[in-house]
N, C-alpha and C positions, 0 to 999 in steps of 0.2 A: 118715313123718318125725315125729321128736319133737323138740320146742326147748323148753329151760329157762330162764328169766330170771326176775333180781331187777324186771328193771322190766315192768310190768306195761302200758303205753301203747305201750312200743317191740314190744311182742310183739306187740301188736294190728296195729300199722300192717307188718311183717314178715308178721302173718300177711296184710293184704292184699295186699302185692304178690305171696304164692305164688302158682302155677299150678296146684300139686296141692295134695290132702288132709294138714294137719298136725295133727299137736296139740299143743296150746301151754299151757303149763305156766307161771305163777309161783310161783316158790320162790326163797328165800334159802338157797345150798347155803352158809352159815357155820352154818346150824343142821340138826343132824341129824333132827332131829323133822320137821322141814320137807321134807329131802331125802326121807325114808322117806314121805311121803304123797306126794312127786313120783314117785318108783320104784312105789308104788303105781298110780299113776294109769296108769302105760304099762302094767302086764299084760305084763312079758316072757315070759311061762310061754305067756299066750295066739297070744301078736304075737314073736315072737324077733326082735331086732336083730340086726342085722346088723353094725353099726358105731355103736363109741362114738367121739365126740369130744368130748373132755374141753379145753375152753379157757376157763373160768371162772378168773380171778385176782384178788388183790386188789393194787395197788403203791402202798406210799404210802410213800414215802419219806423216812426221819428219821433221826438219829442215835439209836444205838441206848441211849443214855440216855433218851430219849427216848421208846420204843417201850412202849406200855402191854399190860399183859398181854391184855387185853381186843383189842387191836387184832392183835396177834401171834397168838394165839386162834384170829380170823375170818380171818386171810390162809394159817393152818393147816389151818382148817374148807372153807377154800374151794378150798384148791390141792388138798391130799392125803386130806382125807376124806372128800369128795364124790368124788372120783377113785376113789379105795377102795372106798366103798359104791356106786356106780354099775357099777364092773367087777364088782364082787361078784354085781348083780343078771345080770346079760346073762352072768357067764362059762361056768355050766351050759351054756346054752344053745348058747354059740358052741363049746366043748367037745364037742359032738354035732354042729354043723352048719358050723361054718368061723365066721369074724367078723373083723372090724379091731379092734384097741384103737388109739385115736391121742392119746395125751397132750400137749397144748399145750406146749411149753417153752422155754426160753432161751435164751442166754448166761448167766443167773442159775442154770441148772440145775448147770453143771460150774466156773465162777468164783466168786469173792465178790467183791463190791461194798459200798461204804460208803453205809452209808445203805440198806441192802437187805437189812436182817440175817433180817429175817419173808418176803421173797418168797424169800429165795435158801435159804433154808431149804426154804420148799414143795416150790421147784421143781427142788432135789438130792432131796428125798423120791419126786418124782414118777419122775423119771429111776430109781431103783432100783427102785421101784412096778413098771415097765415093764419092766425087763430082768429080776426075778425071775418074774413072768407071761409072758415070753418063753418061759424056761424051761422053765415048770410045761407050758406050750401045744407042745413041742416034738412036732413028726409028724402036729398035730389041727387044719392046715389054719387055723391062728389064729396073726393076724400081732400082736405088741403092739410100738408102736412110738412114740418119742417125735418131734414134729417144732417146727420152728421155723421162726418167718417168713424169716428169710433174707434179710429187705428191711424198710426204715421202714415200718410198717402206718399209715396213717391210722386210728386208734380215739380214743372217748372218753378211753379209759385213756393213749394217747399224746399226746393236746391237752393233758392234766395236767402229764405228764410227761417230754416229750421236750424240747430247747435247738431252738433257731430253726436253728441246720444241719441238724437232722433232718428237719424237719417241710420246708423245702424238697426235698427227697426222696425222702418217702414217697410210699406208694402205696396205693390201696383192696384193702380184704381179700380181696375177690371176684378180685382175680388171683392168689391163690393158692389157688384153690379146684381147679385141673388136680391138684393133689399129691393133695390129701385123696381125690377124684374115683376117683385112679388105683391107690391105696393101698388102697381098700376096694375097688375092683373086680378087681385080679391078688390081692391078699392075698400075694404074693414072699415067698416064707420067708426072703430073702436080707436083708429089710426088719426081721425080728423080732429085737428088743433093739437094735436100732440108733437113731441121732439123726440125721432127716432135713432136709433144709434144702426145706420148703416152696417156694421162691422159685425153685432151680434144677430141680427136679421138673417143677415150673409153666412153665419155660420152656422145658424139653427138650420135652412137651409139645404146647405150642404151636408151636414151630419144626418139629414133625413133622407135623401136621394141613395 
C-alpha cells in the first residue's frame, strides 16, 4: 500500500494505526516536480500497482470573480494532473497485468455549481480522464472507473464546506470502503467508464456478508 498526503503529521499517525506494511509519502500533488519524486518513490516498474485511487481535491469555494489564477492552478494541478501523471505511471503496468483506475468524483463532475467554477472544472476533466482510459484499456482486464461518495462524508474538506443539514447526516469515509474493496478486487468490465455510487456498492455489500 502506498498513501500520498499533503500533510505530513496525519500520515504519520495513519501510518500507526495500519496493520500492514505501508509507504507513506508527502507530497503536494498541485506541484508536478513534487508529484514526479512521489511516483518516483513507489518504483511501479519494480512493485506494480494494482489499483489507483485517485481522491485528492481542492474546494474552496468563491465567486468566480474572485478566483485567482494561482488558486484555479492548484485545484487543476490537484484534481486532473496528479490523476494524469499517476495513471500514467501504473498504466504500463496494469496494461500487462489487470488493475482498477478509481477516480474520486462528484456531483461537480457532470453539473455546474456557483462558486465552484475551479473544482467543477477538475472534476468534469477527471470524468473524461476516465472514460477515455476505459477505452484505450478495452479486453486488458483493466477497469477505469469514476466513483462518488454517494452519502455526506464526514472529511476535513467537508467541515469547511458543507451547511449544518449536511453535516447532521453524514457519515465516516471508512463506510464506504466495501465499494473501493470490491472494485479492485472483481475488476467487472461492466464497471469500466462508468460513475459509481460508492455508498450503494458499500451497502449491497454489507447487506450480503
Amino acid at each position: 500500500m502506498v498513501l500520498i498526503d499533503r500533510d505530513a503529521r496525519a500520515l504519520d499517525a495513519l501510518g500507526e494505526s495500519l496493520t500492514n506494511d505501508a509507504l507513506l509519502i508527502q507530497a503536494d500533488l498541485a506541484d508536478a516536480d513534487a508529484t514526479k519524486a512521489a511516483i518516483a518513490q513507489i518504483d511501479a516498474g519494480s512493485n506494480p500497482v494494482d489499483t489507483l485511487i485517485h481522491n485528492a481535491a481542492i474546494l474552496r469555494p468563491e465567486p468566480f470573480a474572485d478566483v485567482s489564477h494561482d488558486m484555479f492552478r492548484a485545484t487543476l494541478d490537484v484534481g486532473i494532473q496528479a490523476g494524469f501523471m499517476l495513471a500514467q505511471t501504473v498504466w504500463p503496468q496494469m496494461l500487462d497485468r489487470g488493475g482498477a483506475l478509481i477516480f474520486v468524483s462528484s456531483q461537480s463532475g457532470i453539473k455546474g455549481f456557483a462558486d465552484e467554477t475551479a473544482y467543477c472544472a477538475a472534476k468534469h476533466a477527471l470524468e473524461g480522464l476516465s472514460k477515455c482510459l476505459a477505452l484505450e484499456a478495452e479486453g486488458r482486464d483493466v477497469v477505469s472507473c469514476t466513483i462518488t461518495p454517494g452519502m455526506a462524508m464526514n472529511t476535513p474538506m467537508s467541515e469547511q464546506n458543507y451547511p449544518p443539514a449536511l453535516k447532521q447526516k453524514w457519515v465516516l469515509p471508512d463506510l464506504l470502503a466495501p465499494a473501493f474493496l470490491h472494485i479492485a478486487r472483481s475488476r467487472d468490465p461492466a464497471y469500466s467508464g462508468e460513475r459509481l455510487n460508492a455508498w450503494d456498492i458499500s451497502e449491497l455489500h454489507r447487506s450480503a456478508s
